[in-house]
N, C-alpha and C positions, 0 to 999 in steps of 0.2 A: 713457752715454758709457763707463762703463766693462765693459760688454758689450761698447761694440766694441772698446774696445782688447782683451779680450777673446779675443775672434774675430780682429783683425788681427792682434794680436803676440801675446801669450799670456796666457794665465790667469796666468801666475805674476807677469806684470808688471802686469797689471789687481789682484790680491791684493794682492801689494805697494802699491800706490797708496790702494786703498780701506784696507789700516790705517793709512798716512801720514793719511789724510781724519780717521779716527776719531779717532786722538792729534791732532791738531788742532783738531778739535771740539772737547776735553775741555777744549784751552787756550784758546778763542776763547768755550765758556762762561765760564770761569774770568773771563775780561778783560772777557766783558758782565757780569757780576754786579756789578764793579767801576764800569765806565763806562753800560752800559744801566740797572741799577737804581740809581745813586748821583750817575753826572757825575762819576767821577776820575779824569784824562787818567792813567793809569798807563804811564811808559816806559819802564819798570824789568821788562818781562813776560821780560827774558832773565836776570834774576838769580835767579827763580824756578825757570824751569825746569831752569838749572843746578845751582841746588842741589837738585832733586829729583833730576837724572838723578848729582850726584857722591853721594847717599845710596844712589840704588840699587847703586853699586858700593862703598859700605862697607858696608853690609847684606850683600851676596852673594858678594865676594872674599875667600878665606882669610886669616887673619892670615899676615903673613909676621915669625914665630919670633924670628927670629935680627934681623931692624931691633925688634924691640923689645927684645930683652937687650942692645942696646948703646945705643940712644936711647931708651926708654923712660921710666929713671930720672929722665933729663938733662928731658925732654918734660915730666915729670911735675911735677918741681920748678920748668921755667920757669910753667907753669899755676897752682902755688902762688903763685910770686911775684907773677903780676898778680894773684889776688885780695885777698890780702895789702896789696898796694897800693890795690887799689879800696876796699877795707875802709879802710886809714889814710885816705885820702884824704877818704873820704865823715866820718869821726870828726872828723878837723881841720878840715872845712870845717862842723861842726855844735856842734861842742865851742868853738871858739876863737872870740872878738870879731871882726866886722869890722872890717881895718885892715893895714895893709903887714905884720905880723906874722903873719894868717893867708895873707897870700899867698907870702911868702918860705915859710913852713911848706909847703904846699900846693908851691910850684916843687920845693921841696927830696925833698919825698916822690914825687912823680912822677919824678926823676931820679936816687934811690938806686933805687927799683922797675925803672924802663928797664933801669939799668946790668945787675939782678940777670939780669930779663928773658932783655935782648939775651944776656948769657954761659950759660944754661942752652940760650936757644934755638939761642943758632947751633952750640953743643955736641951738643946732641941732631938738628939737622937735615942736619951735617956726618957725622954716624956714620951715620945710618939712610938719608941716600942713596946712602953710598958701599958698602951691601950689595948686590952684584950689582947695579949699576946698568943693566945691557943688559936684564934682565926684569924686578927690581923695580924695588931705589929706594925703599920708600916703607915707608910701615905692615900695608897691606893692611886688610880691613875685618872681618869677623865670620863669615862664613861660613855666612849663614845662605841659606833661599828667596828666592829673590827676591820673589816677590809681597810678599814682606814689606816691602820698600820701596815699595810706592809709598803705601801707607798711612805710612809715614815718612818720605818723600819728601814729602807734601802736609802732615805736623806739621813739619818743617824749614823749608818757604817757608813757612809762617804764623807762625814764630818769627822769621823776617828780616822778614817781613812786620810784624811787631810794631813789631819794634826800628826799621826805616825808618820807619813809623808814629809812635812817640815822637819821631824825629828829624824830617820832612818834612809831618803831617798839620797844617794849621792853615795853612799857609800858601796863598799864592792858585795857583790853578791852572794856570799859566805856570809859574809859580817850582816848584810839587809836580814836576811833569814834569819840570822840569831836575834834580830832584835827585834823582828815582827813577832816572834816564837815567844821573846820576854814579854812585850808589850799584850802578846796574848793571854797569857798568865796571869798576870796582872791585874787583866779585866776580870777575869774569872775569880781569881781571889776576891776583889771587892763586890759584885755580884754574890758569892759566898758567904761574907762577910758582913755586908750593909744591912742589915735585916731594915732597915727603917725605909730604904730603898726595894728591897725586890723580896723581901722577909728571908733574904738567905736560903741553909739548905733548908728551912721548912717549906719551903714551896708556895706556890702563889697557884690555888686550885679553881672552878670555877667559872673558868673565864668565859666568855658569849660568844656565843658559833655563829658562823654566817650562811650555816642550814640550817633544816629542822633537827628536832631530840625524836630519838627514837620511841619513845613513849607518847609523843604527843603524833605522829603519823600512823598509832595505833590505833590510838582515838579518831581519828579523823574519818570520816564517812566515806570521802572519795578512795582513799587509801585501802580502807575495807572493802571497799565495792573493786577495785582493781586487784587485789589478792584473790577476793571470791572466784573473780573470774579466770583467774588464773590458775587456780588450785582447785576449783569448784567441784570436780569428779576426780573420780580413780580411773584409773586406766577400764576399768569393767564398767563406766559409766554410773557405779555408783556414788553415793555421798558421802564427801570425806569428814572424818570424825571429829568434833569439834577440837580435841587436844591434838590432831596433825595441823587442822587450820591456825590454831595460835601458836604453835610451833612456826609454822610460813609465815606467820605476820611477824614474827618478831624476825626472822631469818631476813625477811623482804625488806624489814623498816632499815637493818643495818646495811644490807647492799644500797636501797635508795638514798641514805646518808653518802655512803661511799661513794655514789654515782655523783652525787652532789660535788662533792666536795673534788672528786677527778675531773668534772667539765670547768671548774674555779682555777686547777692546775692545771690542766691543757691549755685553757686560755693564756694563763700567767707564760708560762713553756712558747707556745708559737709567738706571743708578741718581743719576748726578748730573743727568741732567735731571726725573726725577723729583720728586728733591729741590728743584734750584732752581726747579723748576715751582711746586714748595707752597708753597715760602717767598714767591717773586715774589706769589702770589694770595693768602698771609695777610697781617696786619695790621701783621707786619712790613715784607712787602714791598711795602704801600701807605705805610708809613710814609717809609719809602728813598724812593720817588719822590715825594714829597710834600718832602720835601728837597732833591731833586734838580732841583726844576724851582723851589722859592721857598726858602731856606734861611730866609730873614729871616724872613718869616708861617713856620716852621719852626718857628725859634728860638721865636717871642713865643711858640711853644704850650708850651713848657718841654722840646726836645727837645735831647739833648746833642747839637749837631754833628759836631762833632770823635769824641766817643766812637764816636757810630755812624759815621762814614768810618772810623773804624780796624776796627769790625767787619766790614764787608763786605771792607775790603781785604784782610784778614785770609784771610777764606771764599775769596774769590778768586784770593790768592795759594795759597791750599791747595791748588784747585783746576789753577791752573797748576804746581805742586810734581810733581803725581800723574802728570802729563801729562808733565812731564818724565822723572820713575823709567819711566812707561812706553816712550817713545820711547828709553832708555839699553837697556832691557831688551831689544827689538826690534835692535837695532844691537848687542849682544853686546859692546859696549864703550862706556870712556869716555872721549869726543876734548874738552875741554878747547880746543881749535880751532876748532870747529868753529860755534862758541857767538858767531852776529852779529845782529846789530841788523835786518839785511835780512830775515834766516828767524823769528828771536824775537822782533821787535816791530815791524817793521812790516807783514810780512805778518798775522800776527795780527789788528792792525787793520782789513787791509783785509778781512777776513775777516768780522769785526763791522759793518763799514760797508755791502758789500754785502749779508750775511744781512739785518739789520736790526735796532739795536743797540735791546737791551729785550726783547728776543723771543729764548727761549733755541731754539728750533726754528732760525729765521732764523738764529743765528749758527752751529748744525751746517751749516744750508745753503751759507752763506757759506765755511765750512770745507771743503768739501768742493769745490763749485765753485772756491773759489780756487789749493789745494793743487793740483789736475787741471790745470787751465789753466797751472799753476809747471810741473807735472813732463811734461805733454805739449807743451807748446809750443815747446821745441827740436826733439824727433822728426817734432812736424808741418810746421814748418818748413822742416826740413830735407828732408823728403818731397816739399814743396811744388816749393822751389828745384830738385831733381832733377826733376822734370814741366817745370819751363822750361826748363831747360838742355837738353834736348832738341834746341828749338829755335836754338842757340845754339851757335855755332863754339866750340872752344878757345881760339881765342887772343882772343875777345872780353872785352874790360877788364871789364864787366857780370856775365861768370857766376863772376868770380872774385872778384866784388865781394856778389852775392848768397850766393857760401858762407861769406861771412867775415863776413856779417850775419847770419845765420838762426838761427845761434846766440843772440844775443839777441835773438828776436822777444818773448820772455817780459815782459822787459821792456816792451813795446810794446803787448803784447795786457792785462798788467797795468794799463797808465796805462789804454788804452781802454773797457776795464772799468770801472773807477772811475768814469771819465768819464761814461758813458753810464748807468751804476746815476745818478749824482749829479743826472744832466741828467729823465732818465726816473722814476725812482724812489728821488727823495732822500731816505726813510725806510728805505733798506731794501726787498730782494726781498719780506721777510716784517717790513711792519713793526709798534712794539709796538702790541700790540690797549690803548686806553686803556679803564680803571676807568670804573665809573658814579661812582662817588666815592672820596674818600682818606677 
């Protein structure tokens, strides 16, 4: 499929597509390790990948200077204050008797801490957005490679991952979902909201690639010397004219970009299925599924529950972290908007459901089929409805009613899909190969 798109429309939009598949994959392992090895409806797969993709862009955005010699201070001392509180707090609720005296103490200490809080915070987030707010705004991040994020991108979701974990694991699996789903929101709200942190919905543009820019493989000598020779004559052997040549050079810069940036994801792809391959086939990950299909015969064997669903969600959310910094890295910014439910959690799913949730292969597969069928199905459609219009007067009510549908056929071919995986092949295209024993 992606050959032909390919050959119909171009390489550069078939490249484009297959590393959309790839960062998809990464997150659709991520979410089976979760639900295929363990059974934990996680809904929460969009607060993951946002906070991988908003580390990739404090990892790789320069500090901006000047928002921190006026808000820094103020930033620095509100951070003080809540530990300071967390600290009293935790003292008087461990030191004092139970009884209305440790809880007026306890109301009391949580609302000198706010008050300190609230005046340092809104101090320090009043000065540091009002530096140049048309391009900053904000703090800015470290300045470092990028690639460095997404290895801190996947320790960022595993440390959210943690703390929702403390807060949401234990409870039944209705109730987990609705509160991975709030806790998702949430995150996204303040990302939205923070400007002094991620500059909100103005976005965070700019950010440094870890290929080359298409302008500067223009310039480059070696790059011209490999277009020339590639493009060098016509088919009649004679000389192609300089405006077809700079037409190929710029067509070639943005496929070499693209070639880039797919062998950065292929690698990223084979070492975590590698991984979760070994882990799923050792004695851990018979252990997980041995959980996941009877928790109770689980339990009486002496297996902590709870602990291990924190571990794999843990692994999991790392996984969808890295998948995040990576798709921020590719898109050269950080949209904060961008960041919904339809794209980060439930296509995901449906990605896991048709590959074949338990089978880390199946859920690449699923990823890839699913993203393809999202990102061509309006172009085909729209292709489609111009073949009938054809036959079809202007002022016929029908052809104006087909262009105004075609646009959403995605929709339509997504529900069908599902449909007919669930009707057909209710395990999965590829589903899990079961153990000879746990």
């Amino acid at each position: 499929m992606l050959t032909i798109v390919g050959f119909g429309q171009s390489w550069n939009v078939a490249l484009a597509i297959f590393n959309l598949c790839l960062i998809s994959a990464v997150m659709s392992m991520g979410l089976n390790m979760q639900w295929g090895y363990a059974g934990l409806f996680n809904a929460g797969i969009m607060a993951s990948t946002a906070i991988g993709g908003l580390t990739a862009m404090l990892i790789s955005y320069s500090p901006v200077t000047k928002a921190w010699s006026v808000g820094g201070t103020s930033l620095s001392a509100a951070l003080i204050s809540l530990l300071l509180t967390i600290v009293a707090g935790i003292l008087v609720w461990k030191k004092m008797a139970k009884g209305s005296k440790r809880s007026w103490s306890m109301t009391a200490v949580v609302l000198i801490g706010y008050a300190f809080i609230r005046f340092f915070y809104e101090e320090a987030t009043f000065a540091i957005e009002a530096v140049d707010p048309a391009k900053t705004g904000f703090l800015g991040g470290l300045g470092l490679p990028i690639l460095f994020s997404w290895l801190a991108g996947g320790l960022a979701a595993a440390g959210l991952a943690w703390l929702i974990g403390r807060i949401a694991l234990g409870l039944r699996s209705d109730y987990f979902a609705i509160a991975t789903l709030g806790i998702s929101e949430i995150m996204i709200s303040i990302l939205k909201n923070e400007d002094w942190l991620s500059r909100g919905v103005k976005n965070v543009t700019g950010l440094a690639r870890p290929v080359p820019y298409e302008v500067d493989l223009q310039q480059a000598e070696w790059f011209k010397n490999l277009v020339q020779w590639f493009y060098g004559t016509a088919d009649d052997g004679s000389a192609v004219s300089a405006d077809i040549m700079r037409e190929a050079m710029q067509l070639s810069a943005g496929v070499f970009v693209k070639l880039c940036y797919s062998a950065l994801f292929v690698t990223v792809v084979l070492i975590i299925l590698g991984l979760a391959t070994r882990a799923l086939n050792s004695p851990w990950g018979r252990m997980m599924r041995a959980i996941r299909d009877n928790e109770t015969a689980a339990s009486a064997m002496g297996k902590d529950i709870t602990s291990r669903h924190r571990q794999v969600f843990i692994i999991g959310s790392a996984v969808i972290g890295i998948s995040g910094a990576m798709l921020t890295t590719l898109d050269g910014q950080f949209t904060p908007g961008s960041y919904i439910p339809l794209r980060f959690t439930f296509l995901i799913w449906v990605m896991v459901i048709i590959g074949g949730s338990g089978n880390n292969l199946g859920a690449i597969i699923g990823a890839f089929i699913t993203w393809f069928v999202w990102i061509e199905a309006e172009p085909s459609a729209l292709w489609l409805v111009s073949q009938i219009n054809v036959f079809l007067a202007e002022s016929n009510p029908l052809r104006q009613h087909l262009q105004e549908v075609a646009p959403h056929m995605r929709m339509v071919l997504m529900g069908l899909i599902m449909v007919l995986v669930l009707r057909f092949r209710p395990k999965g295209i590829l589903p899990e190969e079961a153990p000879d024993h746990y």
